[in-house]
N, C-alpha and C positions, 0 to 999 in steps of 0.2 A: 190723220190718225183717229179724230173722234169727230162727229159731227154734232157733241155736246155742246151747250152757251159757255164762253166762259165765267166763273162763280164772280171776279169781283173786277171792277174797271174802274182806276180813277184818272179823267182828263180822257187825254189820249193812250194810258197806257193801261195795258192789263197785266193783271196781277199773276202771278204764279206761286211757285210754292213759297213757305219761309226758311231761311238760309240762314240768320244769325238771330240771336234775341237778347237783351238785358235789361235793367232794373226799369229804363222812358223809354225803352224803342224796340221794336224789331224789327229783323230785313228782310225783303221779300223779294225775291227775283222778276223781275215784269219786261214788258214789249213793248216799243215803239210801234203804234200800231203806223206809223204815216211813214218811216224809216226800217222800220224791220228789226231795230238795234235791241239788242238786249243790256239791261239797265238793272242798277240791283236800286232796291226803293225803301229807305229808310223813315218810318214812321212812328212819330212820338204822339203821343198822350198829351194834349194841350191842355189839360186840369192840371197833370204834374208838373207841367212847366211854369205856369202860372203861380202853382201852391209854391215851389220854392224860387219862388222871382227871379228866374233866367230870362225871362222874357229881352231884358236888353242887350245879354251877352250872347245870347243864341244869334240873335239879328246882328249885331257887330260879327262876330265868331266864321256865322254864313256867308254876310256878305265878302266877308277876307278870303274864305275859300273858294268863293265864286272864280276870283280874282288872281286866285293862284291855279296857271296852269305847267304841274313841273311833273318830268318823265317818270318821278320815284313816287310820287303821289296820285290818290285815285282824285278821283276829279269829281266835283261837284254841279253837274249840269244845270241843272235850277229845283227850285221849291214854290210848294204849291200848299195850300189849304186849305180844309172844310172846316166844318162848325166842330168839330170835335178832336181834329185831328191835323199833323204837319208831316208833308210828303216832302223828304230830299231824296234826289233823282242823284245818284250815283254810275260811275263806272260800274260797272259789272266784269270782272275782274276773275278768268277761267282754268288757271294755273293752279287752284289750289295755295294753302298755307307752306309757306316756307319752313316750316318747321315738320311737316310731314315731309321732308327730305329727310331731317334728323333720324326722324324714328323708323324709317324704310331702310334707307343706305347708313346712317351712323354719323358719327361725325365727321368734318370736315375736311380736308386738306386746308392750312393754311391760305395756299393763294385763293382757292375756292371763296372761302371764307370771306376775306380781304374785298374782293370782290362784291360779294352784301354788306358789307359791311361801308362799303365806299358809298353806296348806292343808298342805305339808311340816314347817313353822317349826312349824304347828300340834300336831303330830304329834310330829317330835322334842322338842321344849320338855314336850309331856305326858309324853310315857315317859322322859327325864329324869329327871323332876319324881319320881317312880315308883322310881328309882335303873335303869332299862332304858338301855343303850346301844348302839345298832346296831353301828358298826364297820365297816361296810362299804356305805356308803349308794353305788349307783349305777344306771345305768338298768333293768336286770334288775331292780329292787326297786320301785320307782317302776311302778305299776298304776293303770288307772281304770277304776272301774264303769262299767254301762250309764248312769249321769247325767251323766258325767263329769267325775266327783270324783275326787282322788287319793290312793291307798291306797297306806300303806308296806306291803310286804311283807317277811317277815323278822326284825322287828322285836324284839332279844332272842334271837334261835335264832342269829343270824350268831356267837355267842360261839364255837358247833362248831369254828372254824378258829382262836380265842385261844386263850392263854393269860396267866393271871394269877402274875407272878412273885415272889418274897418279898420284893420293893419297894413290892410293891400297885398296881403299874402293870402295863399290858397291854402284850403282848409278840408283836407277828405280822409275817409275811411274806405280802404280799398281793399276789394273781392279776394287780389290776387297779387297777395304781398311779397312773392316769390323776386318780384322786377319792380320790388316797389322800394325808392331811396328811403334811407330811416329816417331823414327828415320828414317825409310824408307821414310814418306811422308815429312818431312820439305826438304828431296832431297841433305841434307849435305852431305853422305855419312853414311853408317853403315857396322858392324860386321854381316858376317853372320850366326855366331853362339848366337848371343844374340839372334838378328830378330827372328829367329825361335823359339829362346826360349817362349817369347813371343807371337808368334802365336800358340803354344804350350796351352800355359795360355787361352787363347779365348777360343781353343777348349773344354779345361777341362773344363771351366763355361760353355757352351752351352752342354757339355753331363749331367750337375748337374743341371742346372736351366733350360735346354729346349728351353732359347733364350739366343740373342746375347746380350754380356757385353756392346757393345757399336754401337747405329744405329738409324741412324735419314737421314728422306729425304733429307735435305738440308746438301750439301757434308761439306761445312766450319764447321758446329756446328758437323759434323760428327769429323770433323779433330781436335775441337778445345777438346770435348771428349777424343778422343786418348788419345792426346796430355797430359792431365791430369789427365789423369787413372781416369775420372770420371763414377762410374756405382755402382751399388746399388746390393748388394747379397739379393737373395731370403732369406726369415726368414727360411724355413728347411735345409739350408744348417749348418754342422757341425762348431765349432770354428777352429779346424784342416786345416778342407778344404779351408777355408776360409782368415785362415793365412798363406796358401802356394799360393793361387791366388794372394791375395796380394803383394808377393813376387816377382810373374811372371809378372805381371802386373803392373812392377815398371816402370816408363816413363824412369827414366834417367838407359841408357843401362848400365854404369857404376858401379851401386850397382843392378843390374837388379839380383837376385838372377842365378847359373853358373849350370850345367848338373852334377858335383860331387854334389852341397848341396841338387838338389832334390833329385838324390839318396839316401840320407843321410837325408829326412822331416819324421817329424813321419808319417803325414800321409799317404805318396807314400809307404815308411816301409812297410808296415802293408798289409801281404800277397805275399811279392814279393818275384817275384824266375828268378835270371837270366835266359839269354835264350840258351839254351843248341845246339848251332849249329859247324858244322866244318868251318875255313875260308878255303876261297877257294884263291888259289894261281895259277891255272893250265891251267887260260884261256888263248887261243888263242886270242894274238891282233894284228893279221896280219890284221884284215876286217876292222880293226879303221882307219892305214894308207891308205892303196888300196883307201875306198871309194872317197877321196877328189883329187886322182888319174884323171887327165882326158882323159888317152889310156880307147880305148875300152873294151882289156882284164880285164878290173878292176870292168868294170859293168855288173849290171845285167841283165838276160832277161825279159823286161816287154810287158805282150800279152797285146790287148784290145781287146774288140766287143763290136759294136754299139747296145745292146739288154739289155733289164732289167736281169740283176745280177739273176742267179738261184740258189733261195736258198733250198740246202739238210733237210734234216733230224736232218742232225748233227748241223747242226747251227741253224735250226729252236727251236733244244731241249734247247740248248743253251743259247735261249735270254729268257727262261722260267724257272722260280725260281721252284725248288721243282719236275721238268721235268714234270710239270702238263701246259700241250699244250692250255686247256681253259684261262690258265692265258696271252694269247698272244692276246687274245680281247676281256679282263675284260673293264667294261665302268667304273671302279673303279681307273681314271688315274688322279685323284684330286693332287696335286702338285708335281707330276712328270716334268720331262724337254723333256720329248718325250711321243709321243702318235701311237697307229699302227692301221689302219682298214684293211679290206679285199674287195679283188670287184673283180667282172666275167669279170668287162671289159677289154678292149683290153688297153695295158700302153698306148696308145698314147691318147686315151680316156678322160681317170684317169686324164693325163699332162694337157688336154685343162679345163678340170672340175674344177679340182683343181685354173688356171692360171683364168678362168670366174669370181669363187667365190673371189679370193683374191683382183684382183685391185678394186674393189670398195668399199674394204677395207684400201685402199690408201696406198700399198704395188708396189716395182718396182718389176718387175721379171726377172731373167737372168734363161734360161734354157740350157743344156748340156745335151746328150744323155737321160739317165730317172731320171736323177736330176736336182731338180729345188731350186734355191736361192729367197727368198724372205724377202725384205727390206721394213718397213716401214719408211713414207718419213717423217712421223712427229718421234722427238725426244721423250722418253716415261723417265720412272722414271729412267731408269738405260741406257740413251739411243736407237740410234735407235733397236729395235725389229727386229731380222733377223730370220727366220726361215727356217730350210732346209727340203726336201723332198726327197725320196727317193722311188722307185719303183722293186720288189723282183719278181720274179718267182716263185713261190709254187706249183707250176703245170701247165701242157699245160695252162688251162682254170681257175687258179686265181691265184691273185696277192695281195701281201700285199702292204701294203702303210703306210714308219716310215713317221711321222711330228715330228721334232725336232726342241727344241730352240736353235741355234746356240749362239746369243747373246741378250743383256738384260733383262726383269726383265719376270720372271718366270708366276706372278699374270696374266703380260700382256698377257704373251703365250696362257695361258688359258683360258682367255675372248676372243683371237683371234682364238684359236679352237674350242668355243663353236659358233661364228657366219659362217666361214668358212665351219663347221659340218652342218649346214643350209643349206647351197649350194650344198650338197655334197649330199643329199638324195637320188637322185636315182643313184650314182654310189657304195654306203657302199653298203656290200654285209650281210644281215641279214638270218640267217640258224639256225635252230632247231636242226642241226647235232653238233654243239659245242654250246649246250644249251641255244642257245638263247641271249650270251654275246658278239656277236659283235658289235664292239666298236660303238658308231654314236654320 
């Protein structure tokens, strides 16, 4: 596709675009270059980890997931690090978010349902079992392969944003309180296997009813909801179903229904079949210690180039469901959290085009080689709006262009790329050669 370098390589893998981001880390699609595999590549900020002393639960946390190899979970390949920074080599996981089933096709049929839902229970009850606790289980995490299986993402790394306090109880303030137990937000401390349990509960109503059991603009009446397991089942839901949400969705942790009684609910019953995997015992955890190492023989080699990221074949097939290429600038990106165009022009171009249309949108901009950060300065429904940008290689002569919400509310994203998209007109690149769906 591009006879470009590629922009950044660390070890044997090269880097590609970024796919996920939050408060210590974000994820980056990359390549095996000795195997061909594609790997999503998780990287944290080793000054943040240090400043709030994770250092010895991140190394415990890692080495557990090394160790855990289960069908419903993404997998943890190994971990690497330089002087500044910690790589976990992840699955790379092609199926898209389970919850963009929700918002395409709606809610669920029951068995459908039942079904992810067997395959979650699966998942958290094993890493449990393991002493691993997510903490923050919600639809960002929730992935499906190309079979349509669903894989927890995350699973053990979400601890980045805990802390554990000399109670022995966890202690956080969370982004996305919608799946978050009100034990977690009164901030006393909580069990990490209830919390989940519980966040659990959320999800199954929202694959049954299609929305959230509990959400409101205004955060207090949000929390005082929780707080009282106040929410309302749709009328087509089952008496079964109904009486096991109830159960999940007990405020007080204490009689919070436990991970043996779901196993054991008529209605979880009804079709299920454990999950037939080997454990895995055999992994190398030499890379967990090494990484926090600070001699040089311990780290890895990381290239850079000053030049827009060249993106192959391989990864261009990649970010396209179904390996059908037109799907990479369908204008059919209605509540999506990223959006992609194409343009002839030159990246430096694109940078200034892009930096014109946004500040009079009353957005800051910090730029960096061919990405660029943008912050709205007014605060919005889910706070401030950040948006990230990114600029690809496709060939000598065109370039794509991701726009990604980085952080707040999704509605906002998209009122802000429909008037930015305004500005953009003579740089979107529109062609008859991929049907006439390039993105604008």
């Amino acid at each position: 596709m591009s006879t470009a370098r590629v922009k950044r390589r660390v070890g044997k893998y090269e880097l590609g675009r970024t796919i996920g981001e939050g408060t210590f880390a974000k994820v980056k699609f990359a390549r095996n270059t000795e195997t061909e595999e594609a790997v999503a590549i998780k990287i944290l900020d080793k000054e943040k980890v240090l400043k709030h002393k994770l250092v010895e639960q991140i190394k415990r946390e890692i080495a557990t997931m090394k160790l855990i190899k289960h069908p419903n979970v993404v997998r943890l390949y190994e971990v690497m690090g330089s002087k500044t920074k910690i790589f976990i080599v992840l699955e790379f996981v092609t199926g898209g978010e389970l919850f963009d089933k929700i918002v395409n096709d709606g809610r669920m049929r029951e068995s459908e349902a039942r079904k992810y839902f067997h395959q979650l229970i699966n998942a958290v009850d094993y890493c449990h079992s393991r002493g691993v606790y997510h903490r923050d289980l919600k639809p960002e995490n929730l992935l499906l392969d190309q079979f349509g299986n669903l894989k927890v993402s995350d699973f053990g790394l979400s601890a980045l944003s805990q802390q554990v306090r000399d109670d022995g109880l966890l202690h956080t303030s969370c982004g996305t309180p919608n799946y978050v137990a009100p034990e977690v937000l009164n901030d006393r401390g909580y069990d990490g296997a209830t919390a989940d349990i519980w966040s659990c509960g959320v999800i199954l109503f929202v694959l049954l009813a299609g929305y959230l059991p509990f959400e409101d603009d205004n955060l207090m009446i949000l929390y005082n909801k929780i707080s009282s397991a106040d929410f309302t089942f749709p009328p087509w839901l089952s008496f079964p179903a109904k009486r096991l949400i109830t159960k999940i969705l007990d405020p007080n942790p204490m009689t919070r229904i436990t991970m043996s009684e779901i196993l054991e609910d008529e209605w979880f019953k009804k079709g299920y079949k454990p999950p037939v995997f080997e454990e895995r015992y055999d992994a190398n955890l030499d890379d967990v210690e090494s990484v926090f190492k600070d001699s040089e023989e311990n780290h890895v080699k990381e290239e850079k180039e000053d030049q827009p990221t060249a993106m192959n074949a391989f990864e261009l097939i990649s970010m396209s469901k179904g390996l059908n290429l037109g799907n990479l600038f369908d204008t059919e990106q209605e509540f999506k959290r990223e959006t992609r165009f194409t343009s002839k022009c030159p990246a430096k171009e694109i940078i200034n085009k892009i930096e014109e249309a946004a500040r009079p949108l009353g957005f800051d901009i910090q730029k960096k080689n061919y990405k660029m950060r943008l912050e709205n300065v007014k605060a919005g429904r889910k706070g401030n709006l950040n948006i990230a940008t990114e600029i690809f290689q496709v060939a000598p002569s065109l370039h794509m262009v991701e726009v990604r919400k980085a952080k707040g509310d999704t509605l906002e994203f998209h009122k802000f790329y429909k008037n930015l998209s305004t500005g953009l007109k003579d740089v979107v690149w529109k062609s008859e050669d991929i049907g006439g769906n390039a993105a604008s």
